[in-house]
C-alpha positions, 0 to 999 in steps of 0.5 A: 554565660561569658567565660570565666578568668581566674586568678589562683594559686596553690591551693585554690579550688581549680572547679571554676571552669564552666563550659559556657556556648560561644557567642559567635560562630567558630570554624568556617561555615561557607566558603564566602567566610573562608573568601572573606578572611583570606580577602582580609588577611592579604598584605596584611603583617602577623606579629602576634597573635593578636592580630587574627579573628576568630574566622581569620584563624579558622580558615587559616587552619582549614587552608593549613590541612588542605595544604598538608593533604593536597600539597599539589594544589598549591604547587605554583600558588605562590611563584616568583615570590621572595622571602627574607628571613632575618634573624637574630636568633639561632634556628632549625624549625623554623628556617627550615620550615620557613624555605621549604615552605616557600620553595614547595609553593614556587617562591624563594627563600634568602637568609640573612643571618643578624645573630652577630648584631641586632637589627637596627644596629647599623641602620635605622629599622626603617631605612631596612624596611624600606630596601626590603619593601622594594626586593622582597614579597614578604619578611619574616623576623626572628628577634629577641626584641618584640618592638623591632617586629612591631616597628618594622611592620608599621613602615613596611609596605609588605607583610612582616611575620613574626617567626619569635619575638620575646614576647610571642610565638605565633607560628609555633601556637598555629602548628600546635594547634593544627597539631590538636585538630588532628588528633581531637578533630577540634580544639573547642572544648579542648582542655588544654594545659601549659606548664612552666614559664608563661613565656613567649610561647605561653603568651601565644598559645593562650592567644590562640587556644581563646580564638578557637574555644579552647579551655586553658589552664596554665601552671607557672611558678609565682613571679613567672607568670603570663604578662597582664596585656595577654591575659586581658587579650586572652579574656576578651576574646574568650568572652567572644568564643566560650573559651575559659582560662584558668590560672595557678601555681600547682601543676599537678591541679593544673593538669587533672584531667586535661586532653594536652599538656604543653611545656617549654624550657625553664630557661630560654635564649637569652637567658642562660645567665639565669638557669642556676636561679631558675632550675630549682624554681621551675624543678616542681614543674618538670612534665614526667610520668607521675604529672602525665598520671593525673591527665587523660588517659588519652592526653597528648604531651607537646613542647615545641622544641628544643627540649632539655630533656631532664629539665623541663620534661623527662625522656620517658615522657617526650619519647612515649606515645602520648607525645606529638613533638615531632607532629607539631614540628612537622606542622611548622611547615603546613601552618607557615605554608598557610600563613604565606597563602594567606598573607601573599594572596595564594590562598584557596579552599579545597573542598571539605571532602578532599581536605580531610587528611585522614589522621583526626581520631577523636572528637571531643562531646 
């Protein structure tokens, strides 16, 4: 049976979701597969994504563990590497993950602050790409415009990585569910519930919780809902991989019984002229004690930060437990880690019996 996509609103029925079996195989069985997508990913640009296979995903997940639990191993993967991080956007994870990351595996981090113009401003997008191209290994965009990550990744001749765009977020999705691997050992089968905007980061998670067979639900207000070009992304690759995913407005509903649940800001950068519209749209959907009630009882509570405490999610909830926030913010670093190895050829499998990093606790049935 395929996976099921579902269209509903507040008071639908939510005892849609089958649980059907992937058409093809998730994780890395063998190291000729975990070769073969490292083989596949090298020089190559991630700006959504999108852009990644089901195996391309895995053994970068796999890579991202290894990476955390044996960092000496890659101590030197990548020397003598140069990384431009240009950004229009302001940042404290992800630069600093982002140069830490490099640094940590031999390469080296320079910072171009574009927060006072946008990029192709003052020359065209591709005349920067190709003085890049020339200095640099790798660039990785911060950008409020999702075509600039495009546009500069069709010319350049190196690899682009998207750190946020407008419309998608992959770096933060791959740290988030690195994060779930930890905790649940898996993410297939995972109930996994985003609450709030369907937003960049919303685009992204979808994205990639339908690559690793996740079930997913998301809560928005009407008109707030995931773009179309996601959602139909979103259903075909969960046609591929078993993964479910469900839409609708009530967020009590949405997060019955699910193993996380995720929210982000009511209103993000570029947005603050429309926070006194937005704020009592989105109140209904604040993530507090009496919404985190109707999860399970060991369900996980993510945001991937900076969070508006008394907005978007409560201090009794972000500061409890249940929260992994500064799991997922220290992930960053491991996931980009992996993402450079991959992209910039570093990359290596550790075997299964020295990778495991200790910390997964629970695998779901």
């Amino acid at each position: 049976m395929g996976s099921k996509t579902v269209v509903m609103n507040s008071s639908a029925d939510t005892d849609v979701l089958d649980m059907p079996k992937p058409k093809i195989s998730l994780g890395i069985q063998s190291d000729a597969v975990f070769t073969e997508a490292a083989k596949s990913l090298r020089g190559e640009d991630l700006c959504s994504m999108s852009d990644l296979s089901v195996h391309e995903l895995a053994a970068m997940l796999e890579l991202a563990h290894a990476v955390k639990s044996h960092p000496e191993d890659f101590r030197h993967a990548l020397d003598a590497r140069q990384m431009v991080m240009v950004f229009e956007k302001a940042s404290l994870r992800t630069r600093l993950t982002f140069e830490a990351a490099i640094n940590t595996l031999g390469g080296n981090a320079i910072f171009v602050d574009q927060t006072a113009s946008p990029l192709g401003e003052r020359e065209s997008l591709a005349d920067v790409a190709h003085n890049l191209e020339r200095w640099m290994n790798v660039i990785v965009l911060r950008t409020y415009a999702h075509d600039t990550v495009t546009e500069m990744a069709s010319v350049s001749k190196v690899p682009v990585i998207n750190a946020l765009s407008d419309y998608e977020h992959p770096c933060q999705a791959i740290a988030d569910f690195l994060t779930l691997e930890e905790r649940f050992g898996s993410a297939e089968g995972l109930k996994f519930t985003y609450v709030g905007d369907g937003n960049n980061v919303c685009h992204s998670l979808m994205l990639c919780g339908a690559l690793l067979g996740a079930h997913i639900t998301i809560a928005t207000p009407k008109g707030y809902e995931p773009e179309l070009e996601i959602i139909h992304k979103a259903m075909a690759i969960a046609e591929e991989t078993g993964s479910t995913l469900t839409l609708m407005h009530d967020p009590v509903k949405a997060v019955q019984g699910a193993d996380a649940v995720y929210t982000d800001a009511w209103i993000s950068m570029g947005q603050e002229n429309e926070a006194m519209r937005r704020t009592p749209i989105f109140r209904p959907y604040q993530v507090n004690e009496a919404l985190m009630a109707h999860a399970a009882s060991h369900a996980v509570f993510m945001h991937c930060l900076p969070a508006h405490r008394g907005q978007e999610v409560t201090d009794a909830v972000i500061d409890s437990e249940q929260s992994v926030v500064f799991d997922q913010a220290e992930n960053r670093l491991h996931a980009q880690k992996a993402i450079l190895l991959m992209l910039l050829g570093g990359a290596k499998r550790i075997p299964r019996d020295r990778g495991a990093n200790g910390k997964r606790r629970r695998t779901l049935a």
